[in-house]
N, C-alpha and C positions, 0 to 999 in steps of 0.2 A: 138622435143628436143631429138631424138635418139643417137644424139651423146655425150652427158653430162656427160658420164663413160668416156670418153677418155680426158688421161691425156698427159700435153703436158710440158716434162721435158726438164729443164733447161740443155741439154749438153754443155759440155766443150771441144768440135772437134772442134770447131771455124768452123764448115762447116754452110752449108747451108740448112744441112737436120734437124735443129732444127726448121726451118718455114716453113714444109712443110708441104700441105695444104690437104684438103679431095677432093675428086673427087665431080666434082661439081653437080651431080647430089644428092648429100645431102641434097642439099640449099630446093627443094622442101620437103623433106624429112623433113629436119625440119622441115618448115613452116604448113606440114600436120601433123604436133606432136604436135603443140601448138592447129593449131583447134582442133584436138582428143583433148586435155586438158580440151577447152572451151566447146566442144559440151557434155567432160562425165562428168565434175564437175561443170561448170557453171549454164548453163541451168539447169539441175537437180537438182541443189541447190534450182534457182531461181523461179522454178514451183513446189516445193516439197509442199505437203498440207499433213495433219495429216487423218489418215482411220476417216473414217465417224461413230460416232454413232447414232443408231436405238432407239428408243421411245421402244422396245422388247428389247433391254439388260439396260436397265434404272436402275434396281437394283443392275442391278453390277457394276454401276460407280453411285454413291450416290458425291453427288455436282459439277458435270461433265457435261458441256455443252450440248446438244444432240442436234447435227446436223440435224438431218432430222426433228426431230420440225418445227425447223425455217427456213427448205426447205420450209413444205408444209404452213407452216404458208404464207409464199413468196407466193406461188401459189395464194393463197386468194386474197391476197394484189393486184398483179397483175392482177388479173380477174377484177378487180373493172375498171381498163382502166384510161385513164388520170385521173388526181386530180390537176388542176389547182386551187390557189387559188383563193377564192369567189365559185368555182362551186359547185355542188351539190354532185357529187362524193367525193370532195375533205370533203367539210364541214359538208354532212351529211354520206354518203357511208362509207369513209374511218374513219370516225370520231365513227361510230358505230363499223366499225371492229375492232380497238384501244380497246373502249371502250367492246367489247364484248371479245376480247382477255386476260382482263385485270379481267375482272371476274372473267375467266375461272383461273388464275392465285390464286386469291383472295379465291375461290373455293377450293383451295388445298392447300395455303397456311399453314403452321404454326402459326396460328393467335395468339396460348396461348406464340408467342415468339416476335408477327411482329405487330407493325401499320401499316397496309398499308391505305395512302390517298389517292384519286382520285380526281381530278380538273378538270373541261373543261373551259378554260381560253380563255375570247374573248377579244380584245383590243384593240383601237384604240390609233395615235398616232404620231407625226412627227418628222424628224430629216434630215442630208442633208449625201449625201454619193454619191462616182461617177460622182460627178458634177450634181448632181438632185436632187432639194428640193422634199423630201419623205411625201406622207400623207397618212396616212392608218384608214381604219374602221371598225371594226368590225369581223376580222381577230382570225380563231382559234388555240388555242395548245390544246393537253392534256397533262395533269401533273401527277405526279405520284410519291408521296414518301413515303419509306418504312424506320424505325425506326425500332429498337429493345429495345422493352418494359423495358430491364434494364437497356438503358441509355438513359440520359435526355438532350444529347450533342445539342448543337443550331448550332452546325457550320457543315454545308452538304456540300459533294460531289454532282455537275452536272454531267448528263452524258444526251447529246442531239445529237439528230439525226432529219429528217426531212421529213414528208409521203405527200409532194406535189410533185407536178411535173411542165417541163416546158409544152410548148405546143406539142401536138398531142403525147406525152410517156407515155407508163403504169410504169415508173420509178422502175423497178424493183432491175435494178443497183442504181441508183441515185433516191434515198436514200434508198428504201424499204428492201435492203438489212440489211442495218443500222436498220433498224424499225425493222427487223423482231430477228435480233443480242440483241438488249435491249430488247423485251419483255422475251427473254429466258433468258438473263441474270438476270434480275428480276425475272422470277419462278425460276430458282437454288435458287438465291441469300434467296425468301421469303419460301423454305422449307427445307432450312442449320439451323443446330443450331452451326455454326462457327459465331465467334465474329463478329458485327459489330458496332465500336464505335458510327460510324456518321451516320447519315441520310443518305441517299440516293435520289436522286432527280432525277426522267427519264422524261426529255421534250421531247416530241415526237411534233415535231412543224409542225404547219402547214402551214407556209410561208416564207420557204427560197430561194425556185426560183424567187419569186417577190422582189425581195433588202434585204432580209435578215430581213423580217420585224416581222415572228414570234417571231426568240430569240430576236427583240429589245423590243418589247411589252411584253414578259419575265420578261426580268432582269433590266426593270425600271417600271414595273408596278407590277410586282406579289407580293403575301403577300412573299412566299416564296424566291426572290431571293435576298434580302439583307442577307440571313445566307448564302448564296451558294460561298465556301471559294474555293475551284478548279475544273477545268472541264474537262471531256474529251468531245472532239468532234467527232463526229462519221459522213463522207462525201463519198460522190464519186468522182469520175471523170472517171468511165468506168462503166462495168461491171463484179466486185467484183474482186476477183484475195485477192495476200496478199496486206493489209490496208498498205500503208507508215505512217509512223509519221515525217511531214515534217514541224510542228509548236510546240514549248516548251515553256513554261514561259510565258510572257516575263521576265526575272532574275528571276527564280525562278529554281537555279538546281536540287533539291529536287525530282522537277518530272520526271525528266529523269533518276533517278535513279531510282526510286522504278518503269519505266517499264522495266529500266535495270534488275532488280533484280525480276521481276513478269512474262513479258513476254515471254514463249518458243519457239516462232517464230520472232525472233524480223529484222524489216523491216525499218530503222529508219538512216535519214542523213540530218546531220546540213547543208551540199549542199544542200538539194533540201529545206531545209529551206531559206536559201536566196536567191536563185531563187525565190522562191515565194514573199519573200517578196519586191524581187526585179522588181515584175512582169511580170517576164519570162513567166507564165504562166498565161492562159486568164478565170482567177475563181479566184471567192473570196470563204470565207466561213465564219460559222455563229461563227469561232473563234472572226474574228475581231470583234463582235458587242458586246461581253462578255469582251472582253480586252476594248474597246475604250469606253464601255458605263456603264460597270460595272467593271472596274478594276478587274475582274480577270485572275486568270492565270490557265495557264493549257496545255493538251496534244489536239495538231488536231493531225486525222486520218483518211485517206481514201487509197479508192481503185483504182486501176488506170489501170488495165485490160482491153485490147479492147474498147481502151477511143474513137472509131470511132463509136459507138452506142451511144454516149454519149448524152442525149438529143434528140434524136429521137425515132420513134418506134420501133425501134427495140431493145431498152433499157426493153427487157422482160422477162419474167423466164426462158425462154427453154436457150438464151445466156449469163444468171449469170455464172461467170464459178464454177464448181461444188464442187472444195475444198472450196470455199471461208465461207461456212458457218460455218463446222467444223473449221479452221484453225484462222478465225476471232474471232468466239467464245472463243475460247483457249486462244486467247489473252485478248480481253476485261475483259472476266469475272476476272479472276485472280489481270487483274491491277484493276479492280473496287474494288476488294475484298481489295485489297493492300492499295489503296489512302483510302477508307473509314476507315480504321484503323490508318491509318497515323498521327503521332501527329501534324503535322507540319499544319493540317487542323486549328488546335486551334489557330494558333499564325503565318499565311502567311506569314506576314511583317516580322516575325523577320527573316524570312529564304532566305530572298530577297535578295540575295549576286552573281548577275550576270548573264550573260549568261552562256548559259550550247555549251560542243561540243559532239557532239555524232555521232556514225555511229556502224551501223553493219557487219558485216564480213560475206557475203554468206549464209545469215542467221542463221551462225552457232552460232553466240554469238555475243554481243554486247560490246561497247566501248564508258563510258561516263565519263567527267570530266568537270571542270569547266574554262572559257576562260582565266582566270587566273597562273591556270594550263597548259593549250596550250599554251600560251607564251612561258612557262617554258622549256616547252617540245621540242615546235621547235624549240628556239635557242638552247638546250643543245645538239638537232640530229644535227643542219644543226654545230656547232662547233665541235663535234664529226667526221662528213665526210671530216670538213676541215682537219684536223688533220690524222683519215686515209689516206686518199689521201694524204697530204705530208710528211708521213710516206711510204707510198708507192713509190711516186714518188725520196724517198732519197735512199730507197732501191735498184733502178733500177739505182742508178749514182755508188751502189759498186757491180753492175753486171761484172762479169771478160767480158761477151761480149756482155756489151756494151758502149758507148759512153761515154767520159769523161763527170765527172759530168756536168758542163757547158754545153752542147753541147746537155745531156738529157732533162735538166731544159727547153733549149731554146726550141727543140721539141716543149713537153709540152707545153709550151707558145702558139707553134702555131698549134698547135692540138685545145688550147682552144679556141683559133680563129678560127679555120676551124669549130667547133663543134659551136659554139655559128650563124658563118654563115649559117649552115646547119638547124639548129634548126628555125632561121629566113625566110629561106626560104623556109621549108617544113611547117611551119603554113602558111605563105602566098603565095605560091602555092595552097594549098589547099585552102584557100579566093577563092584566081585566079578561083579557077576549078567552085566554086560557086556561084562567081559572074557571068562569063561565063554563067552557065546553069539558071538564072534566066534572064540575060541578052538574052539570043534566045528565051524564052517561053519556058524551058523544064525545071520547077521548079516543084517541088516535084515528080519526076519522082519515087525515093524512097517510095508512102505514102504506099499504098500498099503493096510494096514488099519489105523493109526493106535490104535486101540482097542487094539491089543498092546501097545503102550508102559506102560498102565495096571496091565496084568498084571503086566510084566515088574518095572517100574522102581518105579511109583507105589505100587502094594502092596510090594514089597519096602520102600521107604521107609518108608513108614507103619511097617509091622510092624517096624522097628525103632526107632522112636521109641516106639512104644507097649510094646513087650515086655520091654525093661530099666527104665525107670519100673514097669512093673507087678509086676517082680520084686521090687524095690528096695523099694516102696508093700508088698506084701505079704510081706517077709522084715523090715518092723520096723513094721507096726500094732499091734503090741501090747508095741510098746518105746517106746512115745510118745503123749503124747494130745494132740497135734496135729492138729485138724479134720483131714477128708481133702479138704477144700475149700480147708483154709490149705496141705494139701501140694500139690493140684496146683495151688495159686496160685504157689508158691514154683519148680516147676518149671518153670511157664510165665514167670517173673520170671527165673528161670535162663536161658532159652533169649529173652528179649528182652535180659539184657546181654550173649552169646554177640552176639546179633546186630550191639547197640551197637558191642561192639570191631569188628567187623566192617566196622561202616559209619565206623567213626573211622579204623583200617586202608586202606579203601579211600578214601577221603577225603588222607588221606597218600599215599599212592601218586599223588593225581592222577587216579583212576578217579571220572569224571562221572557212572558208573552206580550211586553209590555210594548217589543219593537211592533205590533199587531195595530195600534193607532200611531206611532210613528211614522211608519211608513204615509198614511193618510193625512197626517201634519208634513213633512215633507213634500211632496209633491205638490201641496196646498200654498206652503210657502215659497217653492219655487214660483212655482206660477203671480204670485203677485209681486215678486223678487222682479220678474220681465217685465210685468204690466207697468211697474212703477218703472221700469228703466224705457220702456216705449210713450210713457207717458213725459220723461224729462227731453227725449231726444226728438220725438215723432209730432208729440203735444196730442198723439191718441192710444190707450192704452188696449185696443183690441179685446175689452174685457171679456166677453162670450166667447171670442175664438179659443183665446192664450188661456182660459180656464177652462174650456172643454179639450181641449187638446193636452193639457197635463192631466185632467182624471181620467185619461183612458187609459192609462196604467193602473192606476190604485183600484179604478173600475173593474179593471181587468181582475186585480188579486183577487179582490174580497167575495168579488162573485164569484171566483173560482174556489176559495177556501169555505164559503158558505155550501154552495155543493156540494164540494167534499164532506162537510160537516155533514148535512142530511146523507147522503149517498152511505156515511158510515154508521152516523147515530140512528137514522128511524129504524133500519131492522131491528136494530141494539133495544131498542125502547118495548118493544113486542116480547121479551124474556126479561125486562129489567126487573121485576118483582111485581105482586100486587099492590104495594103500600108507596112504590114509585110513583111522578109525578110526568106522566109525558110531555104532556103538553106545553106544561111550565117549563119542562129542559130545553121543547124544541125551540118553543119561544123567548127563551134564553141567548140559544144559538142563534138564531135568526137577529137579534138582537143584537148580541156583539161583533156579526158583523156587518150588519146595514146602516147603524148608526155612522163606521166610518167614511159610506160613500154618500148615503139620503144628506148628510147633510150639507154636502157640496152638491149632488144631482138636482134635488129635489128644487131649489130657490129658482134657478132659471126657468123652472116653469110660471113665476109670476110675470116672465115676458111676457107671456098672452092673455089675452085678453078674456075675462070672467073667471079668475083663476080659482076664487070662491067653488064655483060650478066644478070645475077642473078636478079639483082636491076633493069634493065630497064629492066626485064617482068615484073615488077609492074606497070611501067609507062605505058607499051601497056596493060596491064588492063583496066586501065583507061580509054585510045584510045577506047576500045572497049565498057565501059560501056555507054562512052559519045553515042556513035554511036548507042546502043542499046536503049538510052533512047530518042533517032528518032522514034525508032519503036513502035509496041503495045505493045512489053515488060513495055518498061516504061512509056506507061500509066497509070497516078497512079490511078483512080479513078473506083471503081467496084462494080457491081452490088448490093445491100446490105450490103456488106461487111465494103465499104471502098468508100461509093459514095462521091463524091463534093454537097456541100452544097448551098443553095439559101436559104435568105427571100426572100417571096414574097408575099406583100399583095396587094385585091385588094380594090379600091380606089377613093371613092368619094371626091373631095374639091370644096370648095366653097369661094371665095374671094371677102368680101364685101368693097365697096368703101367709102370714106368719102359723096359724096354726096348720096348715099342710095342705089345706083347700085348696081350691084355684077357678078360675072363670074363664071361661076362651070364649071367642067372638073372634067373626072373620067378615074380608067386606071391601071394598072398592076404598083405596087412601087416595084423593085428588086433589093433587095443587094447581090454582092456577099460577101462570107467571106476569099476567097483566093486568092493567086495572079494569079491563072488562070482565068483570066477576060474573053478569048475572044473563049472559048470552044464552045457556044452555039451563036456566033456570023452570022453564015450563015443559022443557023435555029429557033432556039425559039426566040434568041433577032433580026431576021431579019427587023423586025419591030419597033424596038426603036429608039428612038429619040437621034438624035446627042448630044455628050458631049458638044456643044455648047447652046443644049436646057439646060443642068442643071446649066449652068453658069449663063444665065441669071434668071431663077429663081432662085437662090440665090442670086443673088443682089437686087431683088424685095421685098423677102420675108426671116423673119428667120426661118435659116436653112433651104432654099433653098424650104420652102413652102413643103416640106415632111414628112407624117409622122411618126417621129422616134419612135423610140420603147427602146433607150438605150441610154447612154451616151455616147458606143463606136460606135453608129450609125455616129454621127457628125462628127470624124474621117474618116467614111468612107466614107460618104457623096458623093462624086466626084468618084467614083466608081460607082453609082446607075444607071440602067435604068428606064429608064419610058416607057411603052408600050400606047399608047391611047385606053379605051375600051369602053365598055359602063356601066354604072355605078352600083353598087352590091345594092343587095337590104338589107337596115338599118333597125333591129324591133326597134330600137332607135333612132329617130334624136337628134340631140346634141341643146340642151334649155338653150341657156345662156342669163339671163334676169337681165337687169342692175337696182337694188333696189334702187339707189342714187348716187348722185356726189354731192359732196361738197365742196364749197370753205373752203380752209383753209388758218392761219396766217403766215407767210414768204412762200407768192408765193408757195403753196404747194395745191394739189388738191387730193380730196379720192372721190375711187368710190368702191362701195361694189356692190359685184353681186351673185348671184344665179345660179346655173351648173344644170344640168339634162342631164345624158349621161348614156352609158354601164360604165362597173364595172369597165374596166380601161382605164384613161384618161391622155393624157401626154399634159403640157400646156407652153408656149412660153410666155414669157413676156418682149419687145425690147423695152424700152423707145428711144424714136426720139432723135435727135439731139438737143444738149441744154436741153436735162430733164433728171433726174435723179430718181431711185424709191429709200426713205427715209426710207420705212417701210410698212410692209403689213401684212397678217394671218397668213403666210407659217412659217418655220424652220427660222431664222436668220443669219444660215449661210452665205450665201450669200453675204448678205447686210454688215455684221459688216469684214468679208474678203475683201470687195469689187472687190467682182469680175466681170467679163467682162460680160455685158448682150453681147445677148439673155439670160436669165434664163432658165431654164429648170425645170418642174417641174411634178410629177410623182402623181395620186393619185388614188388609187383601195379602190375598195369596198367590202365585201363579205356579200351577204344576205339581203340588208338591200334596202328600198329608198327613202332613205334620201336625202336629195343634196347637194353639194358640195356649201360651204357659204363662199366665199371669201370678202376681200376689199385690197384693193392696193392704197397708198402714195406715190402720186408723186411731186418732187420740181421742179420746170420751171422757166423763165426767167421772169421778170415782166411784160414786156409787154402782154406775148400771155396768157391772160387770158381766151380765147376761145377752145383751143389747135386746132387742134390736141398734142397728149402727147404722144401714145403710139401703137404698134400693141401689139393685143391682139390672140392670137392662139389657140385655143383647136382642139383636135385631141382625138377620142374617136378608140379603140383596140376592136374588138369580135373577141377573141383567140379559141375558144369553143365552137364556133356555126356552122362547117360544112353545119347543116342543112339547112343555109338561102344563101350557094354559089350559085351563079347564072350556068344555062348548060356553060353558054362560060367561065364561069372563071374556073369550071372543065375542058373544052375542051382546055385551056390552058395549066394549069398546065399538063395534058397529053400530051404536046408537048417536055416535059422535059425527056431528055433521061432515062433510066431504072439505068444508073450509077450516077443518081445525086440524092439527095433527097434535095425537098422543105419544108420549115417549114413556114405554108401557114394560114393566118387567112383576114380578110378585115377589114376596116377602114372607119373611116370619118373627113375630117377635114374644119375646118373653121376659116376664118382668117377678122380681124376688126381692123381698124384704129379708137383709140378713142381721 
């Protein structure tokens, strides 16, 4: 933007040198003055972390987080190595380190000011979620609530976090980060003699990798969670970085305000709240199970840093990134301190008056109101730009040189036609270009290297915004003597009421991210709000200065929240499924937010001269990145860093017949999670069985006789290979021993049976044709929705062995009093036992390139007609 000083005056020579243009070698000039912009104020906004304090200056910051604590505290945490729920690290390792943390706390404490409680909470418990009836046993939390002795308040602040893990991660990111953030914020919090009205309540839970089942055996079994009036949520989804707040409420604005007003780093958009809750993104978290099973409300938070470690080993302490504990701390503790104070804890309900909008600004400060309020706002901006703009465009009809007013008007008219074309086909180009690269096999060429998206998508964009304006500007400059300053004004005026409808559009609908081109209509209309007042008082309206000088705000935003967006979404894209669409999400993204800034950046580059030229080297960008991501440039997948993912478990089944027979086969079960199916297709899956073998087993068998490990496994299902091997060795065979069948009244038949498996078990229930199940032991979801068998149904253990004590009600036709009625499916998971692989399932998995990583355990399943 080096040319932003130069003014471009209205003379009255009626010549031609009032539009005359820059030399065009500007055009790169500029375009390398907006990066300079993005690279010295974006980025360094978006990575900015607070200096670290040391445990050695502790006295000189008295109620002040100290980062390196809850460093070394982390280190601890992570040496303990996975914590799957039910394991031994998880339930007894991790459960003493908690607990010995928690002493150490108690120990130094303020006791003549603080209660402090300790719980260790175990639970069992069912409910349905994901499409999988949930049963749980014996599953831990620890509790933790801290009181100030002079008040006697019943209604407490939550604040939960979560120290399990998935399989094969020492979860350093996800969650121990989190775990290691509360325990420090409880020593501050329990050696302050600063007010604390409310209670306080730190779940440190021990089952949220497995369905979310710790906070649910929480906040419906604890003594303490019927006083627990709002939450904050503390999650991952990388390794640490700044936390988002991308969950509020639900209607409860209250809380977005006080981390408006608490928070000094604040990280926080009502966008990436509906995305989530729109499913964009492949996580849940233990928000929902506090909102959907305890009514309460509150703030989710996580971190989303290097979310390509997410869930594997490499989720460890040396790749937490390094600000994250100071920076994190900074935040929670204060909001914690804030909400516990809060009156609004006493009396929730009364304060329940909608959704909240919020977002931050480069972290520099925050912006929050209520959706009622953003109503207000966007129609009063998008009526305000209507207004400038036809204030402007009445001002250019008493131009001495220009165009009778009539002849202006019509222009305009078809400027907004040519803008509104342009606008159409530079989103759907940009489709084009990724539909394209998913359509040859070269999807996710970007995951990697991030800088490919720029080629692919952002140049493509560009060069279509720019290339039909420049057609259009030079197929009638000399059908018009309308400045070329008043035409790319009118274009740019074009493309903010485009926006306008847009944000009025989205405002209708109910979309809270609707302030998301507001903001970019504001700014817009200020800006020619001045020009037109510098025009009535100066008689020059400084068009290029006064307009580049207000988009370097909106500039600011959008490139910082397009960032963001990539920084969170590409890892996310690498595990979103195989029947996912990357390319087309990222270029979705890249799209909703380039349109708000290309279309005001973009038109100044017709100041220079050859603009045609100008605009199509964005297109041969393109030409080139396409062509680069042929090569190993864009291969996206990398050593550690950024590998392609596989399940792969291996795989005893066993298929019993109605007359007493049975068939086993054993074998390599492989999901992929991306739409790169066919990478490993001339070497490690050389050996798998045609996709006509998985057809037929799934017409045989539900869900296709494999055993799943998820609900978004079934989706994937027709993606799987299956290798033939020879069979893993089980310290568990799976004991399901039928205790009774019983006839019952209206054609109805129960049979109750007895389970004996490992600790998690996922089980298939397909009533035959003409039978239906009435009722059974599980959740009731199912049954009173009536949803579509197979069933699906999920049940872990931790500790205990016990057995699994089912009965199932099935209704049949009158005649078949004999049945057959139903298959029956059990499928037993050892997530956590390395030690019982067999040499050739390790000599397998070593068949997997060094750029992919397996998330690898063995199974057993068995299948019965009853």
């Amino acid at each position: 933007m080096t040319f932003s000083t130069v003014d471009i005056t209205e003379e009255k020579d009626g010549g031609k040198s009032r539009d005359k243009k820059w030399p065009w070698f500007g055009a790169p000039i500029y375009a390398a003055a907006a990066f300079a912009l993005f690279y010295a104020t974006v980025l360094p906004s978006f990575h900015s972390y607070p200096k670290m304090l040391y445990q050695s200056e502790e006295a000189l910051h008295p109620d002040k987080f100290i980062g390196e604590r809850a460093m070394r505290q982390l280190a601890e945490y992570s040496a303990i190595g996975n914590k799957m729920s039910g394991s031994i690290n998880n339930e007894v390792h991790t459960v003493n380190f908690l607990l010995r943390e928690i002493q150490k706390i108690k120990d130094e404490a303020r006791l003549d000011l603080y209660d402090i409680e300790v719980d260790t909470q175990y639970s069992s418990g069912a409910f349905h979620l994901w499409g999988m009836t949930i049963s749980y046993t014996n599953l831990s939390n620890v509790v933790v609530k801290i009181s100030q002795k002079s008040s006697d308040n019943e209604n407490y602040l939550l604040v939960n976090s979560h120290y399990d893990s998935e399989v094969q991660t020492p979860a350093a990111g996800d969650d121990g980060v989190m775990v290691v953030v509360m325990l420090e914020t409880l020593r501050v919090i329990s050696r302050s003699e600063r007010t604390l009205t409310h209670p306080v309540v730190f779940l440190f839970n021990g089952a949220e990798e497995a369905c979310m089942l710790g906070s649910h055996g929480f906040i419906t079994q604890h003594k303490w969670s019927k006083n627990c009036k709002a939450l904050v949520n503390l999650d991952s989804t990388g390794a640490g970085g700044r936390e988002v707040l991308f969950q509020t409420g639900p209607n409860h604005p209250w809380l977005a305000k006080y981390y408006q007003a608490s928070v000094p780093h604040p990280y926080a958009q009502t966008l990436a709240e509906e995305l989530f809750q729109h499913n964009f993104i492949p996580s849940d978290t233990d928000f929902r199970i506090f909102r959907d099973y305890g009514g309460v409300p509150g703030l989710d938070m996580a971190s989303v840093m290097n979310g390509y470690v997410y869930h594997t080993e490499f989720d460890n302490f040396k790749n937490v990134e390094y600000g994250t504990y100071q920076s994190t701390g900074e935040n929670v503790l204060p909001l914690i301190w804030a909400l516990a104070n809060a009156p609004e804890l006493d009396n929730t309900t009364a304060y329940e008056k909608g959704h909240t909008v919020y977002y931050d600004f480069l972290g520099w400060f925050m912006m929050t109101y209520t959706e009622s309020v953003s109503i207000a706002i966007n129609v009063v901006v998008s009526v305000a730009a209507f207004v400038c703009i036809g204030t402007s465009v009445y001002i250019m009809t008493l131009d001495n040189g220009a165009d009778a007013p009539k002849a202006v008007v019509m222009r305009f008219a078809i400027i907004f036609l040519v803008q509104a074309g342009t606008l159409f086909v530079a989103c759907g180009l940009t489709l084009l270009v990724a539909v394209f690269m998913q359509g040859v096999g070269l999807a996710e060429s970007w995951y990697y290297g991030k800088w490919m998206t720029f080629g692919l998508y952002f140049c493509t964009l560009f060069f279509a915004f720019g290339i039909l304006p420049a057609t259009y500007i030079g197929f009638t400059k000399r059908k018009t003597n309308m400045k070329l300053d008043q035409t790319i004004a009118c274009f740019m005026h074009a493309q903010c009421i485009l926006l306008a409808l847009l944000c009025i559009i989205m405002t209708i609908m109910g979309i809270r991210s609707s302030y998301f081109p507001m903001l970019g209509i504001f700014f817009y209309a200020i800006s020619v709000l001045v020009q037109i007042v510098l025009k009535l008082t100066l008689k020059k309206s400084y068009f290029v200065t006064v307009h580049l000088l207000f988009q370097l705000l909106p500039f600011f935003f959008y490139t910082y929240i397009c960032y963001a967006t990539l920084v969170t979404f590409v890892p996310m894209e690498g595990r979103d499924g195989p029947e996912s669409s990357p390319d087309i999400m990222i270029s979705v993204f890249i799209i909703a937010t380039a349109i708000n800034y290309a279309g005001f950046v973009i038109p100044i580059m017709h100041k220079f001269r050859k603009p045609k030229i100008v605009f199509s080297s964005f297109g041969v960008i393109t030409i080139i990145f396409i062509i680069l991501a042929c090569t190993s440039a864009g291969f996206p997948f990398v050593k550690q860093l950024a590998p392609q993912r596989y399940y792969v478990l291996h795989t005893q089944r066993t298929f019993h017949n109605l007359d007493g027979t049975s068939k086993q086969d054993s074998g390599y079960y492989i999901q992929p999670v991306d739409t790169r199916l066919h990478e490993l297709d001339d070497t490690t899956f050389k050996n798998a069985e045609p996709e006509s073998w998985t057809a037929a087993t799934c017409a045989a068998e539900p869900y296709c006789g494999l055993p799943l490990y998820s609900g978004r496994w079934i989706e994937w299902k027709d993606s799987a290979r299956w290798i033939y091997s020879s069979p893993p060795v089980i310290p568990m065979n799976i004991n399901l021993t039928q205790l009774s069948k019983q006839s019952l009244d209206g054609n109805k038949v129960r049979y109750e049976y007895n389970l004996r498996a490992s600790d998690r078990v996922m089980m298939y229930i397909d009533p035959l044709d003409n039978v239906k199940v009435t009722d059974w032991s599980f959740d009731h979801t199912p049954l009173l929705e009536k949803h579509t068998p197979p069933y699906l149904i999920y049940a872990i253990y931790s500790q205990t062995e016990e057995p699994l004590n089912f009965w199932v009600e099935l209704e049949h036709e009158e005649g078949n009093t004999d049945g057959p009625y139903m298959k029956l499916v059990v499928s037993e998971h050892f997530q956590y036992h390395p030690e019982h692989y067999t040499e050739e399932y390790k000599e397998f998995l070593a068949t997997f390139p060094d750029w992919t990583y397996t998330t690898d355990w063995f199974s057993a399943l068995e299948s019965w007609i009853v």
